[in-house]
C-alpha positions as CSV (number, residue, x, y, z in Angstrom):
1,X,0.0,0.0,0.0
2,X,1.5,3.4,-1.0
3,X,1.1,5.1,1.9
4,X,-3.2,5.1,1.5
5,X,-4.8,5.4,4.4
6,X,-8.2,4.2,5.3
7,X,-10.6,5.4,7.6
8,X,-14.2,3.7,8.5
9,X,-16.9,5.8,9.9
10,X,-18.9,4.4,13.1
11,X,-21.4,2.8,10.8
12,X,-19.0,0.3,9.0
13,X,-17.0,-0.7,12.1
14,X,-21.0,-1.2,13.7
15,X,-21.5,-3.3,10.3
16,X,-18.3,-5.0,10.0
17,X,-18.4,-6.5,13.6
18,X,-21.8,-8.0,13.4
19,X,-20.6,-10.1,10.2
20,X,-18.9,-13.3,10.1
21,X,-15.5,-14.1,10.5
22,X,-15.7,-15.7,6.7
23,X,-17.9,-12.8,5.6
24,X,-15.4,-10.4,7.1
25,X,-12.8,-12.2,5.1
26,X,-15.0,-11.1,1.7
27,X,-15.2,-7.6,3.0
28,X,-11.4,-7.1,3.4
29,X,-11.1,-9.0,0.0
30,X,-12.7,-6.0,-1.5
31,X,-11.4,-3.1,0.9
32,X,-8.2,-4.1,-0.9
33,X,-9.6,-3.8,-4.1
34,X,-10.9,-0.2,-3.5
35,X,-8.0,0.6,-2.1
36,X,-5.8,-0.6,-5.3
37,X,-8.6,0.9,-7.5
38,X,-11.0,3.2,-5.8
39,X,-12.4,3.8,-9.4
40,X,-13.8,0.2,-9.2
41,X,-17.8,1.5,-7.3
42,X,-20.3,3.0,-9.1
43,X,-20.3,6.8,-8.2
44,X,-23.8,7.8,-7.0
45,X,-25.5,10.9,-8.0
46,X,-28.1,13.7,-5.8
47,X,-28.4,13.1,-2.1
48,X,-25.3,10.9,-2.4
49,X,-23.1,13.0,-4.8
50,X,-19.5,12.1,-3.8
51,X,-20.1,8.7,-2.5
52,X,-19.5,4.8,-4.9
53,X,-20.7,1.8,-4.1
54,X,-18.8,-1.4,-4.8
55,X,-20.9,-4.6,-5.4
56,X,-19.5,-7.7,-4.6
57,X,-19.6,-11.2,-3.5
58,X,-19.6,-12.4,-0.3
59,X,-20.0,-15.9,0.8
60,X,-22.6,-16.2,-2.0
61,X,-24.6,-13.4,-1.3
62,X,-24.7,-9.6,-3.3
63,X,-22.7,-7.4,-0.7
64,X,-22.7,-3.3,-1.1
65,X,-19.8,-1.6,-0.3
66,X,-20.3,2.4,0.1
67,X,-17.1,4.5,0.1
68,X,-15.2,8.0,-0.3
69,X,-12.0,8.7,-1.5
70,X,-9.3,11.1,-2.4
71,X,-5.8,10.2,-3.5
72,X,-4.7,9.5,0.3
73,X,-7.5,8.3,2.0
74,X,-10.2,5.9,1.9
75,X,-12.9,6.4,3.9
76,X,-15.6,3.4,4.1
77,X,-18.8,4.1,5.3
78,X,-20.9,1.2,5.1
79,X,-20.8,-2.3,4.0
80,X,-24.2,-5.0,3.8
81,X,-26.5,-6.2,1.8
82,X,-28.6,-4.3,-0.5
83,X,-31.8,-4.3,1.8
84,X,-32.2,-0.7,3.7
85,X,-29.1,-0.3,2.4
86,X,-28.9,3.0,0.5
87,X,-31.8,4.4,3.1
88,X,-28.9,3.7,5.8
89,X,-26.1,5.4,3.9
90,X,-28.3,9.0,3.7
91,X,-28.2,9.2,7.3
């Protein structure tokens, strides 16, 4: 890592610790991936302007992944399933 650092908000580490330890593995699968390409999430438009969203996989299931970023940080605010998902993220 070139010298990136990443920062979650109260809301991901809330989300993160309630998962599974192979679930969590998934989730750092793809923190990596962001962190190598933060270009990879969709970027998200109106109330959530500024904000992607990286889908992926995780232990069979369609995990969301929201994020920021600017070329030193990385800053993950929320990570589970699509359900309430997006209604979570605007608060």
């Amino acid at each position: 890592m070139s010298g990136i650092q990443v920062v979650q908000t109260n809301a991901f580490s809330r989300a993160y610790k309630r998962l599974h330890r192979n679930q969590q593995a998934d989730v750092d699968e793809a923190i990596a991936a962001i962190v190598a390409n933060p270009t990879l999430g969709e970027a998200k438009k109106g109330d959530l302007a500024g904000v992607f969203v990286y889908k992926f996989t995780c232990v069979g299931q369609l995990f969301l992944l929201a994020y920021e970023y600017d070329p030193v940080t990385r800053l993950l605010l929320l990570v589970g399933t699509h359900e309430n998902f997006y209604r979570s993220l605007k608060r």
